[in-house]
C-alpha positions as CSV (number, residue, x, y, z in Angstrom):
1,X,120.2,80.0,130.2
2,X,117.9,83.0,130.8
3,X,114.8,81.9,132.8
4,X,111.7,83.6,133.0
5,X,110.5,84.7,136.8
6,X,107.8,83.0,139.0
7,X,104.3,84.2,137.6
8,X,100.8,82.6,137.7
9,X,98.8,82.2,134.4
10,X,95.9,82.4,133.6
11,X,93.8,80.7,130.5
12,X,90.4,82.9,130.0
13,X,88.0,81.7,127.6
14,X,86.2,84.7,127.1
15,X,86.8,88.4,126.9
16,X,85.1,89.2,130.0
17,X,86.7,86.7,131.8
18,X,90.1,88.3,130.7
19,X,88.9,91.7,131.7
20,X,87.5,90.5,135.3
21,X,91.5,88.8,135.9
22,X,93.0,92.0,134.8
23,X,90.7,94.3,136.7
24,X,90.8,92.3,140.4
25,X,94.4,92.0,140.0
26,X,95.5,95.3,138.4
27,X,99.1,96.5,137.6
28,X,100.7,93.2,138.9
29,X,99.0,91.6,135.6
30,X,99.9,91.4,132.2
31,X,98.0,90.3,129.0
32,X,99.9,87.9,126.8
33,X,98.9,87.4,122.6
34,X,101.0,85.2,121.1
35,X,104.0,85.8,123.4
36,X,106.9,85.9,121.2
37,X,108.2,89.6,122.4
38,X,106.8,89.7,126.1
39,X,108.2,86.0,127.1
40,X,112.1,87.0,125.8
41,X,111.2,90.4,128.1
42,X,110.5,88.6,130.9
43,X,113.4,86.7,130.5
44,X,115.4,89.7,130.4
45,X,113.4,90.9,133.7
46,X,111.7,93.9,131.4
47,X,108.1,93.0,132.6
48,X,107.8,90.5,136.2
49,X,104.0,90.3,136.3
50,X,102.9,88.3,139.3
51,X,99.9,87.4,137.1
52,X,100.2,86.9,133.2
53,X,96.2,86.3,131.3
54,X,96.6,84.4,128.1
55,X,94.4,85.7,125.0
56,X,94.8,82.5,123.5
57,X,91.5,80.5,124.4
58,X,89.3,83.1,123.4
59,X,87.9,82.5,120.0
60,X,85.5,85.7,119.7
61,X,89.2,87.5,119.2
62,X,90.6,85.4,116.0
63,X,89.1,85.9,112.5
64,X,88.9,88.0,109.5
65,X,85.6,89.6,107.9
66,X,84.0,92.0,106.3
67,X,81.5,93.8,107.4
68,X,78.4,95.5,105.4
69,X,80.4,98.9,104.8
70,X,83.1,96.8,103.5
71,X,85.6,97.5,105.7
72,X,87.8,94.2,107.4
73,X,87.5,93.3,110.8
74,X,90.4,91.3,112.0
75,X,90.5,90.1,115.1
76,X,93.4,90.9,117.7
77,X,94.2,87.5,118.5
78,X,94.5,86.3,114.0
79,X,98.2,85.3,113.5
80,X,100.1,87.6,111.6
81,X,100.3,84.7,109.2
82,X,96.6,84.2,108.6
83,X,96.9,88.0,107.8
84,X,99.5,87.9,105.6
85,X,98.1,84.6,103.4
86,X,94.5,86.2,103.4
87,X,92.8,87.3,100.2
88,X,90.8,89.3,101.6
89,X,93.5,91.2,103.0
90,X,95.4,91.2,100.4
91,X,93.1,92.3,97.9
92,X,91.8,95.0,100.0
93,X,95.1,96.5,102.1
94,X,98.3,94.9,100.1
95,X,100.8,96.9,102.4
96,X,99.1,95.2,105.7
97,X,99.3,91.7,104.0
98,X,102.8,92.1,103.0
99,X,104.0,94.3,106.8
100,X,102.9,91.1,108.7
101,X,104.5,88.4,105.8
102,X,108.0,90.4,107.0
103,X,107.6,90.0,110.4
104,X,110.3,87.9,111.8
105,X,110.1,84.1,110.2
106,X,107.6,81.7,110.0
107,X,107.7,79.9,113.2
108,X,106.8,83.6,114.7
109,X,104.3,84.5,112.7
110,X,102.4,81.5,113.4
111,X,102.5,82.2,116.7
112,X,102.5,86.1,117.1
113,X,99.1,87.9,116.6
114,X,98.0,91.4,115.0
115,X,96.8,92.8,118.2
116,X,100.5,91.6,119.7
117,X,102.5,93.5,116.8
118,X,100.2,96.4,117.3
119,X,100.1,96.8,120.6
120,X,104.3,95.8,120.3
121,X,106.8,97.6,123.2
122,X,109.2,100.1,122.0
123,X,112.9,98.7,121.5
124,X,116.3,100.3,122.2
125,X,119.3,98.6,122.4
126,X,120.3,99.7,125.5
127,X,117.1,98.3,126.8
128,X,116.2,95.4,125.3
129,X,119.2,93.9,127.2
130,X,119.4,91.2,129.9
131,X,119.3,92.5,133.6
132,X,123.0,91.5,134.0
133,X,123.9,93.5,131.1
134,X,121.9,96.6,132.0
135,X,122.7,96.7,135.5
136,X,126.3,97.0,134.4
137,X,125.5,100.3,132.7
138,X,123.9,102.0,135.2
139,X,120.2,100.5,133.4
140,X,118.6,103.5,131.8
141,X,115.4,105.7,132.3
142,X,112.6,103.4,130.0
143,X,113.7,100.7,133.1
144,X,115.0,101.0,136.4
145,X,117.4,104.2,135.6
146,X,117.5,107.7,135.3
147,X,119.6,108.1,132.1
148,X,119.6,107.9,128.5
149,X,122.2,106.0,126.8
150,X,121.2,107.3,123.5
151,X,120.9,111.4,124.1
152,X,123.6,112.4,126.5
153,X,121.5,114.4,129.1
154,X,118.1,113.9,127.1
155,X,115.2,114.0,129.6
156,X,112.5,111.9,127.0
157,X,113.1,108.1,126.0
158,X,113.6,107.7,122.9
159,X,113.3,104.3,122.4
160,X,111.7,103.1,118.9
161,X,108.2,101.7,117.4
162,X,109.3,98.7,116.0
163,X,105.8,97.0,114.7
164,X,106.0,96.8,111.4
165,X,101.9,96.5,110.9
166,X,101.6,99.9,112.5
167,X,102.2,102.0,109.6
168,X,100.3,100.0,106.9
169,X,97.2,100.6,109.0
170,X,97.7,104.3,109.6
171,X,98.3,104.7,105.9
172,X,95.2,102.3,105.4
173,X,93.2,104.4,108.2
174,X,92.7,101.5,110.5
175,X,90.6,102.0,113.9
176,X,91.3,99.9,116.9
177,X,88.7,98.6,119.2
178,X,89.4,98.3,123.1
179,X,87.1,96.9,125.7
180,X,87.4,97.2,129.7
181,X,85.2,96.3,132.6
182,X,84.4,100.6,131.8
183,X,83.0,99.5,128.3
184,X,84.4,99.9,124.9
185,X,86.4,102.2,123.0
186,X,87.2,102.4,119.2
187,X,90.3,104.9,118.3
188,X,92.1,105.6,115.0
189,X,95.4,104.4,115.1
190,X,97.1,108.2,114.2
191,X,95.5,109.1,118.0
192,X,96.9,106.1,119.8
193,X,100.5,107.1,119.7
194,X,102.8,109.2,122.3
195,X,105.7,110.2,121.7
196,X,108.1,108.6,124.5
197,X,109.5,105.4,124.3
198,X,108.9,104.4,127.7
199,X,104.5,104.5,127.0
200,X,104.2,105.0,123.7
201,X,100.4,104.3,123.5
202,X,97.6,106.0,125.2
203,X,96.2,103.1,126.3
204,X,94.7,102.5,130.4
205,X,95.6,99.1,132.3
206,X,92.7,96.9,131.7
207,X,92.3,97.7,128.1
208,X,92.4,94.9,125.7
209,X,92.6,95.6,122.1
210,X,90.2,93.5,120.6
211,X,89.5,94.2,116.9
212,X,91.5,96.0,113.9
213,X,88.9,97.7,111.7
214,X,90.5,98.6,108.0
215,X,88.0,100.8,106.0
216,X,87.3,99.3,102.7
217,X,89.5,100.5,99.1
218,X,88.5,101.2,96.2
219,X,89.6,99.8,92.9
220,X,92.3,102.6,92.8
221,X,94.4,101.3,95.4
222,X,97.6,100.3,95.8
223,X,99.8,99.9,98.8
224,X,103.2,98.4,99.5
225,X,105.7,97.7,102.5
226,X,109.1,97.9,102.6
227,X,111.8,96.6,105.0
228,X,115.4,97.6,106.0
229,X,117.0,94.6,108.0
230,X,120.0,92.9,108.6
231,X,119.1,89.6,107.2
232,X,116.2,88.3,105.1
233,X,114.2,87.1,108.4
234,X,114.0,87.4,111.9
235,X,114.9,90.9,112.5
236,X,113.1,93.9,113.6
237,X,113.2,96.8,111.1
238,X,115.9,99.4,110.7
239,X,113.7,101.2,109.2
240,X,110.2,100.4,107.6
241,X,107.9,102.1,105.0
242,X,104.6,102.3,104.3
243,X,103.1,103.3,100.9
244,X,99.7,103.8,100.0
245,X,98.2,105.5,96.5
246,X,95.0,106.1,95.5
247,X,94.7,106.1,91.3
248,X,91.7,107.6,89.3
249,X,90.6,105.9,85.8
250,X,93.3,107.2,84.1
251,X,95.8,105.5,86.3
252,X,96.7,109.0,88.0
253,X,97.7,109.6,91.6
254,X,95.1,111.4,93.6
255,X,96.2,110.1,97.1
256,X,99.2,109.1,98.7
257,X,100.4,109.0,102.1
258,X,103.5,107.2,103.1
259,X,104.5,106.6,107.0
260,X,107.6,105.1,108.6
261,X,108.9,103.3,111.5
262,X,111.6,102.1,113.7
263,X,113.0,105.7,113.8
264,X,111.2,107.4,116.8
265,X,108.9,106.5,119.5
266,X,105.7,106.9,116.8
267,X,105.8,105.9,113.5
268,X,105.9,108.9,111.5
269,X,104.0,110.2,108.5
270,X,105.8,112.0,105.7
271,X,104.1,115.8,105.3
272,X,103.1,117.2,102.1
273,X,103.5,114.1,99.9
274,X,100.2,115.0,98.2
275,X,101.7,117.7,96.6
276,X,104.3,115.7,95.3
277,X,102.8,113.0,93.7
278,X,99.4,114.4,92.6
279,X,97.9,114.0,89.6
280,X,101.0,111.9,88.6
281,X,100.0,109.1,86.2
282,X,102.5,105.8,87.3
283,X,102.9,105.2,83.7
284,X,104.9,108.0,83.2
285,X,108.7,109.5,83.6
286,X,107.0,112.1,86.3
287,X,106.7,109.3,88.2
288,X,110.3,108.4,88.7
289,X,110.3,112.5,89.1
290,X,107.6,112.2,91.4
291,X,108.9,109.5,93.2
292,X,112.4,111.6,93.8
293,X,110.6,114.5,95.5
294,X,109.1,112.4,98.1
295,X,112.5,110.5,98.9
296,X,114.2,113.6,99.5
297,X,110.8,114.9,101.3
298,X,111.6,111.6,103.9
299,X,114.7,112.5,103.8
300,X,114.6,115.7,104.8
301,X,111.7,114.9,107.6
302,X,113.7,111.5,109.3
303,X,116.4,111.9,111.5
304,X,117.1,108.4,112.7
305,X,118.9,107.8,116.4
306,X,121.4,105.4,117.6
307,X,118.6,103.6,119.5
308,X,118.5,100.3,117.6
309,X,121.0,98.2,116.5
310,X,122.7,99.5,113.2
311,X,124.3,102.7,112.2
312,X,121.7,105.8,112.5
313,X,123.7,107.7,109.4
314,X,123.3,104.6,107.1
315,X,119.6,104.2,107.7
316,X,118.8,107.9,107.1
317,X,120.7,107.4,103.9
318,X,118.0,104.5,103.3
319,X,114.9,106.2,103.6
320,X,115.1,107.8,100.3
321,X,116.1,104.7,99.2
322,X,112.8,102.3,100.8
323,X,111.0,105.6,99.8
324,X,111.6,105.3,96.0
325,X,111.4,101.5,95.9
326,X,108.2,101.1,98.0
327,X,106.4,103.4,96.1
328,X,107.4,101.4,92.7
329,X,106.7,98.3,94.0
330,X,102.9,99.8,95.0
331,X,102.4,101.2,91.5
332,X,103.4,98.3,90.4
333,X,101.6,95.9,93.1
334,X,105.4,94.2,92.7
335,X,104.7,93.0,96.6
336,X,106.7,93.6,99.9
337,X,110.7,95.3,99.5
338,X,113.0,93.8,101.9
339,X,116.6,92.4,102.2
340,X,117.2,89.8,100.6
């Protein structure tokens, strides 16, 4: 039986007295959301905090409105199944609604927050390993090593983004709000990414993401998320994708963007997909012609690495494929692709 180390918590209920814990005790402290990927990492003696601050008594963080420009505000702290079920939500940003109805199963998603899933650690699966098992390899360079397990010699981790919510709200445009005993911040999410897997975010100890700020859709849109996983539940992705189109009156395309995930370090965004799709009316044979182009543009732009669990060769043969069926299912507002 993995047990988790000796740590003191902390219950806050409110943000500033979560900032003041994190800021008098200062690296030694962790923030915990829902806890259902930092508690099986301290387990695995990823994280030892000597101090771990609990988000979960402090009600200004949970909720979802919208504000008077019509965009959603959704607090860091909502379950990812309050997100999912919400109308607003998914009326407004469909491929959000149906990223965080695919993350793991039920019991998780009760428990595990927005904020959580955005703010998720990169995964590798020669990190995300007990102690035992990664002392015996020598441990690698994202914890406690030098090397990397998955690029002989490579000098950069390349460990992956695994939230599946990240890419819906770059495709969606999303903003994220921080606070810290400094003040606030508010960043897109396209600027919050790095690209190494051992900090992938560019965010400062003593930062807490607060809120998630979608800009409001018009009646045009149409989103969709797709899944590549093992099973029907549980799993993180083997690969995700993230569709969004924009339609005029006429039902033609005159947006799109499409971003993945659980490839590299950042989720990725497919380049010139506008030109692709275009002006492309989803009632029509050019969009299965349409939709082709922009598989084979994902396919040409994602080079998956053996740095999750599964066979890198078979998931780049499955982007085109999510590519092609997400888009679909958004034209068709058919809901979220996944294994079944």
């Amino acid at each position: 039986m993995l047990r988790l180390p000796k740590f003191e918590l902390r219950t806050p209920t409110s943000l500033e007295q979560a900032l003041e814990l994190l800021a008098e005790a200062g690296p030694s402290a962790l923030v915990v959301a829902g806890g259902t990927d930092l508690v099986p990492n301290m387990k695995h003696e990823l994280f030892t905090p000597e101090l771990v601050v609990s988000l979960a008594g402090i009600a200004e963080l949970r909720g979802i409105q919208r504000d008077r420009e019509g965009a959603l505000v959704i607090g860091a702290m909502t379950s990812l199944e309050e997100v999912a079920a919400s109308e607003l939500v998914r009326a407004q940003a469909p491929a959000l609604a149906q990223a965080c109805s695919l993350v793991a199963g039920p019991q998780l998603r009760t428990m595990g927050t927005l904020g959580g899933n955005v703010m998720l650690d990169t995964r590798c699966q020669w990190y995300n390993q007990t102690y035992f098992w990664r002392k015996a390899l020598g441990f690698c360079m994202k914890k406690d090593g030098e090397l990397c397990h998955v690029v002989a010699g490579g000098k950069n981790c390349v460990a992956a983004a695994s939230n599946d919510s990240a890419p819906a709200l770059m495709t969606l445009g999303a903003a994220l709000e921080f606070e810290s005993m400094t003040g606030a911040r508010t960043t897109p999410i396209d600027e919050l990414w790095l690209a190494d897997g051992i900090r992938n975010k560019k965010v400062e100890h003593g930062e807490i993401l607060t809120r998630v700020r979608v800009p409001a859709t018009g009646a045009g849109h149409r989103g969709a998320y797709g899944k590549l996983r093992d099973r029907g539940s549980i799993d993180f992705p083997l690969l995700g994708v993230a569709v969004r189109l924009e339609l005029d009156a006429g039902q033609r395309i005159e947006r799109a963007d499409i971003v993945v995930t659980a490839l590299a370090a950042q989720p990725k965004r497919i380049a010139k997909l506008a030109d692709a799709l275009h002006g492309v009316a989803i009632d029509s044979e050019d969009f299965e012609r349409a939709c082709e182009s922009a598989a084979q543009l994902a396919y040409k732009q994602c080079r998956p690495l053996p740095n999750i669990p599964g066979d890198h060769e078979y998931r780049r043969e499955m982007v085109p494929v999510y590519v092609r069926r997400t888009l679909r299912a958004a034209a068709a507002r058919s809901g979220p692709v996944h294994h079944m």
